[in-house]
N, C-alpha and C positions, 0 to 999 in steps of 0.2 A: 881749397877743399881739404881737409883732413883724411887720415888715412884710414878711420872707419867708414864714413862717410865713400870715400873711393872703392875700397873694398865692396860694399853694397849697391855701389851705383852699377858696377858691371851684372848683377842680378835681377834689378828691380828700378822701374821708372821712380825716380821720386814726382810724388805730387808737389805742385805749384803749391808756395805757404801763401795763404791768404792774411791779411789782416785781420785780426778777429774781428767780429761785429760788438758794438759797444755796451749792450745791455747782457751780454754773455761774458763777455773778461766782468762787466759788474759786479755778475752773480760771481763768479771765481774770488773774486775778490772778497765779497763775502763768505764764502765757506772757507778761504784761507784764514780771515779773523778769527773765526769762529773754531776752526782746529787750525789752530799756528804751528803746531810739535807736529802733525800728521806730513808726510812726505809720501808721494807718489812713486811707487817704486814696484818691480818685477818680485813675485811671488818667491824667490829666493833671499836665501840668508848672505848678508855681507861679505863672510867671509867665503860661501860659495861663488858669488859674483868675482873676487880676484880670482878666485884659485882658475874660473871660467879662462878668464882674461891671462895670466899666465899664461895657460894650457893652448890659450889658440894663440900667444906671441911665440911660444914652444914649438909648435906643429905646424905654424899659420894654417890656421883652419877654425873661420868663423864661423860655422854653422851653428854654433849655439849661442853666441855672442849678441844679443839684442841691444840697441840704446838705454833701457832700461836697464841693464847691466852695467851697460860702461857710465851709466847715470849714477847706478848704487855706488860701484867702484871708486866715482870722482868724488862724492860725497863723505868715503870713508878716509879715502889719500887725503883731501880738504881739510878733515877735522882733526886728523895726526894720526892716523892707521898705520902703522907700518907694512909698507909694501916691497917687493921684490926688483931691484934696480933694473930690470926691465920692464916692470908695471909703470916703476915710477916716472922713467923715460919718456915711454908711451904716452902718459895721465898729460904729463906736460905737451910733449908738441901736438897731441889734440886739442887740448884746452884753447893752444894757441894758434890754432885751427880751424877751429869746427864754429859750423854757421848752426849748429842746435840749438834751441834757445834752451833745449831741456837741459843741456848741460849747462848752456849758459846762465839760467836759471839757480844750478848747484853753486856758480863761480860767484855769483851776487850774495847768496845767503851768505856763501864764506865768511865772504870777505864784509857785510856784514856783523857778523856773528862774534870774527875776528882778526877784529880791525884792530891795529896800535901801530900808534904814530911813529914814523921810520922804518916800519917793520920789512923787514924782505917781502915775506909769504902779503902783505900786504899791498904793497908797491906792484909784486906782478899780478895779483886778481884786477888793480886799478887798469895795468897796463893793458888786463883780457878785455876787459870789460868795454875800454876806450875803443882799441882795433876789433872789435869786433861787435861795435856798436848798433850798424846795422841790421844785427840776427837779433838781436834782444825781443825776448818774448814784449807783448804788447804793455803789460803793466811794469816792466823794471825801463824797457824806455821810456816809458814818458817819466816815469821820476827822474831817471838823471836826466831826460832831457828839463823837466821842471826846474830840477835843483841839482845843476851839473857839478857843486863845489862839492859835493856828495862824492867825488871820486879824485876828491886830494888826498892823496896819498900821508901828507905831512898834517894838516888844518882842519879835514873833511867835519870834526866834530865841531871845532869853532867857528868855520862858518856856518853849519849849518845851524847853530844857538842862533847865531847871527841872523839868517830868516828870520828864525822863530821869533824872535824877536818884533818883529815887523807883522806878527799875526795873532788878532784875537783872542784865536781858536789853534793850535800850532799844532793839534792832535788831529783836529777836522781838517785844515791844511795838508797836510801829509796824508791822510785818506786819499783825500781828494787827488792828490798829486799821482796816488798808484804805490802807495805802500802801505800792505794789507797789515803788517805790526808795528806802528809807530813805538812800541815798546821794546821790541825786540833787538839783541843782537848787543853787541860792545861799544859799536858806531853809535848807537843809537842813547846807549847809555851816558856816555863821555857828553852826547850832545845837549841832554838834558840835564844835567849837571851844570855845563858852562850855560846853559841857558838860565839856570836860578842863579849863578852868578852873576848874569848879565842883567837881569831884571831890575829896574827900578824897588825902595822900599815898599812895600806893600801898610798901605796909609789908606784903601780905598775898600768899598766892595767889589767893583771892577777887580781887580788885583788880584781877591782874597779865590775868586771866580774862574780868573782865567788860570790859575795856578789850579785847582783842585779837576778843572777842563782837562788836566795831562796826565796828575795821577789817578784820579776815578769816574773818565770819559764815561757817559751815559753811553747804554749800552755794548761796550766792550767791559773789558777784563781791566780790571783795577793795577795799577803799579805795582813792583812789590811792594812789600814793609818798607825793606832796609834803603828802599830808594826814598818812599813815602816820606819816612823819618827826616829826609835832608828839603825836603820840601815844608815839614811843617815848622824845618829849624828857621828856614827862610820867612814863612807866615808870622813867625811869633820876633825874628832879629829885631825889629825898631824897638821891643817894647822892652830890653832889659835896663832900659834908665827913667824911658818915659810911660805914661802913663796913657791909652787911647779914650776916645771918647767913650762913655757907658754904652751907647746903642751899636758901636763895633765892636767893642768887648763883645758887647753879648754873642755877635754875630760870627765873629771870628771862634767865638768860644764854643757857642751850638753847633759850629762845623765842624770844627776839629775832634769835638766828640762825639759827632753823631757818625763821622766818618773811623775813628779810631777809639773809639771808648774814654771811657774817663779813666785819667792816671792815676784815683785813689781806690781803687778796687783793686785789690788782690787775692779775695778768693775766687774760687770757680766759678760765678756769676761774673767775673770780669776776666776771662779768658782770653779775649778778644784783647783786651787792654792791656793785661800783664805780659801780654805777646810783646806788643806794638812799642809800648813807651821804653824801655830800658833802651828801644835802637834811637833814642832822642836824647841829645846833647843836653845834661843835667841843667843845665843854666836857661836854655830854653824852657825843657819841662817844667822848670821851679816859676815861670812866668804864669804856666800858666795855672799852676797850683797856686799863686799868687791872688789871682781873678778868681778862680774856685772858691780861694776863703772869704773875700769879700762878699760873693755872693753867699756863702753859708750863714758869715753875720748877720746879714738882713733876712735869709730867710727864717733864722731861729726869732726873732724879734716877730714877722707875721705868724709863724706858728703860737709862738708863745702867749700874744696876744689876744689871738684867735683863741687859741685853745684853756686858758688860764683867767683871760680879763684882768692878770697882774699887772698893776702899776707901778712897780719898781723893774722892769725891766727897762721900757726905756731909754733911764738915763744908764744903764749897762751896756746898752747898744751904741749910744753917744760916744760914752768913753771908749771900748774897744776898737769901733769905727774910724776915730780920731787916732789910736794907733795903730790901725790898718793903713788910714792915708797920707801917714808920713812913715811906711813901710816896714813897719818894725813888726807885723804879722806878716810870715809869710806862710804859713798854714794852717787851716782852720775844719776841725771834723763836727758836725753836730749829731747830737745821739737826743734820740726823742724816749716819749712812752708811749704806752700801745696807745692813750688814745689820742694826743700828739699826731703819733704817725699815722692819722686815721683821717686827719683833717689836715695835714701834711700833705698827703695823696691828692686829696680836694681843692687844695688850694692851687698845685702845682697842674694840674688836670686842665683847672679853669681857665689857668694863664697861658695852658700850653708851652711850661717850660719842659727842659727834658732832667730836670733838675729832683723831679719825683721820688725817684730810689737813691739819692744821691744823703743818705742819712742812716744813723745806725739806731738800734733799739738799746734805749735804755730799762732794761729788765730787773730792777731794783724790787722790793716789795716792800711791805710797811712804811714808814714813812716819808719813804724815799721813791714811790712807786708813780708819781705825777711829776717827780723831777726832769726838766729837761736839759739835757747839758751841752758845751763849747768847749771843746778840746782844738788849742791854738800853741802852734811855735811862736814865740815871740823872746828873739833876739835866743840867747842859749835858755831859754826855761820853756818848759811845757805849762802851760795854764790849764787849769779847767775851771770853767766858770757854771754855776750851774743858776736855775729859776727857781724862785720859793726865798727860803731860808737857807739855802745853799751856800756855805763859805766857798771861796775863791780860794784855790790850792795851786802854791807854783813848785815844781818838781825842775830843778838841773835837767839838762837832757841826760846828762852821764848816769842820774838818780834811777838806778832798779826797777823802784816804784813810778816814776813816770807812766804814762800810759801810752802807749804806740796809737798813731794816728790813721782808721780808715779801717780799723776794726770792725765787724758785724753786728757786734753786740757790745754795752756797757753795762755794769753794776756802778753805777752810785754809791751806794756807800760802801763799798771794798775799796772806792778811788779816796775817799775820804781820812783826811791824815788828820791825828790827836786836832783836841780845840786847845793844845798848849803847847802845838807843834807851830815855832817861828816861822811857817812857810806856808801858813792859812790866816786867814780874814776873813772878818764878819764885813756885811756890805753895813755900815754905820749913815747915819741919814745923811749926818755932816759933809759927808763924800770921801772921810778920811782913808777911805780904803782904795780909793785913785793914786793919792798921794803914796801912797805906803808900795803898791804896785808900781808906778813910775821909779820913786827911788832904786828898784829892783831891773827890771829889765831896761832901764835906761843906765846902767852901770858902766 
């Protein structure tokens, strides 16, 4: 028995602790998800709770002293409070004491929260936790009784990737087991980390499923970002040589930005976005702005056709396609006109893509005001391709006048360089202007 504990015993019978009844820790269980930051605690400030504690190791005289005290107390010594070497004394050989679970409750979070492998302050929360196993409130026993490598001091995160590994569901898992923040704490982070390391390529919809299962569980609280981010690097890894099939593209592609926005938005309608992507490993992101453009080129072809009945696009969409799929676009912006993007909407609507606003207005007037255009990286030049009678203009990236890709709005013919400027073409029937474009970004 501890020395609080003894102190109070000569005053007051303690009640027998019951086991809890199982649809009551439940409910606990869920109001702990639900406020995970909220802590139970006595009506006093932290730093009056030592000063309490002091005062009555000073005097010995607990009359003010509640568990809900030496609870707040333990919770501030825990997290690096600087206390008084007779607090801090005390803190200790009650921890390594006391059959509370309330305290032992604070001793879990800790060491939870923070956890590092070898650490001291780690090793002895593992060692409270063990000997004093028995007192464990209802919900942290049964997890380490579930998942006792949980309290390896050196390993705790890599075995516990290791479970996960071996479940589904590794977020419903861990509910289930009796811990109410599968997200929470340092332990917890390590663990999922070595978890996407440990995961097979992700090649499957299974896969693409049980990963997004951890960072935006149905019904709880989403990952952060910055963890987010190492998750979607792991989603997109196989694809930076190979190419997946079109109906995972798509699938993998609908997720990732219906879950984190699309990485070509950067104004204020993509807030969300311009948050999200910079925490994404460039090489990753550029995969999937890869997929992006491909899809852009086909969807400028159904608008244009739709909306125009022109028959020279077509074989425009042939040629560029062809050097989209031997890699040499790797990004691709399309900019419509008002009524383009009218039937744009329509089209994208019907198909139920989310591909809808994924387009810029091209705001041109006189005879440039039906133009619709293809703003594409390929290889070091900027292209722009436009429909009608529109020359094909390639801009250096290093060029001024280039046009930045993912812009709100374009002018057509401000983009428009001399007709005796070397770095435009007429599309000629012949096809000679394929020719004239390959010689160039194939350099």
């Amino acid at each position: 028995m501890s020395l609080i504990e003894t102190i109070r015993s000569s005053r007051i019978v303690r009640r027998r602790e019951l086991e809890a009844p199982t649809e009551l820790t439940q409910a606990a269980a869920k109001v702990k998800r639900a406020f995970p930051d909220v802590v139970n605690a006595t009506p006093v400030s932290v730093e009056e709770a030592i000063q309490r504690l002091d005062a009555a190791l000073l005097k010995w005289d607990w009359q003010h002293v509640t568990v809900g005290t030496i609870s707040l107390a333990v919770r501030a010594f825990l997290s690096g409070d600087k206390v008084s070497p007779a607090v801090d004394n005390f803190l200790k050989r009650e921890l390594e004491a006391t059959s509370s679970s309330i305290l032992l409750d604070a001793v879990a979070e800790a060491y939870f929260s923070g956890w590092t492998r070898h650490g001291e302050m780690t090793r002895w929360l593992s060692s409270i936790l063990q000997s004093r196993s028995s007192y464990l409130s209802f919900r942290w026993g049964r997890l380490f009784g579930a998942v006792p490598e949980l309290l390896d001091a050196d390993e705790a995160p890599l075995r516990l990737a290791e479970k996960m590994l071996g479940q589904a569901d590794p977020f419903q898992w861990l509910l289930d087991a009796g811990f109410a923040a599968p997200h929470a704490g340092q332990l917890s982070t390590e663990a999922y980390l070595a978890w996407l390391e440990l995961l097979p390529v992700v090649v499957t919809p299974q896969h693409i499923e049980r990963i997004f299962n951890w960072i935006r569980p149905v019904g709880n609280k989403p990952i952060s970002d910055d963890l987010a981010a190492r998750a979607v690097e792991k989603l997109l890894e196989p694809w930076r040589t190979d190419m997946p099939t079109p109906d995972f593209r798509m699938l993998l592609t609908d997720r990732i930005i219906e879950a984190f926005g699309d990485p070509r938005y950067k104004d204020k309608t993509g807030a969300k976005a311009k948050a999200f992507w910079p925490l994404v490993a460039p090489d990753r992101r550029n995969i999937l702005l890869r997929w992006l453009a491909g899809q852009s080129i086909d969807a400028l072809l159904d608008v244009i056709t739709k909306a125009t009945g022109n028959h020279m696009w077509p074989p425009r969409h042939h040629f560029w396609k062809g050097l989209y799929d031997r890699g040499l676009v790797t990004e691709a912006w399309i900019a419509l006109s008002k009524p383009a993007m009218d039937i744009a909407g329509s089209l994208f609507n019907e198909r139920g893509g989310r591909l809808g606003q994924a387009a810029a207005l091209q705001n041109a007037s006189g005879n440039k005001k039906e133009t619709c255009l293809l703003i594409m990286k390929v290889g070091r030049y900027t292209v722009v391709e436009g429909s009608h009678d529109y020359r094909i203009h390639l801009f250096l990236n290093t060029d001024r006048r280039a046009p930045a890709l993912y812009q709100g709005e374009y002018n057509a013919e401000k983009l428009m360089l001399p007709q005796n400027d070397p770095m435009t073409r007429i599309h000629d029937k012949p096809g000679g202007w394929q020719r004239w474009v390959e010689e160039r970004v194939l350099r």
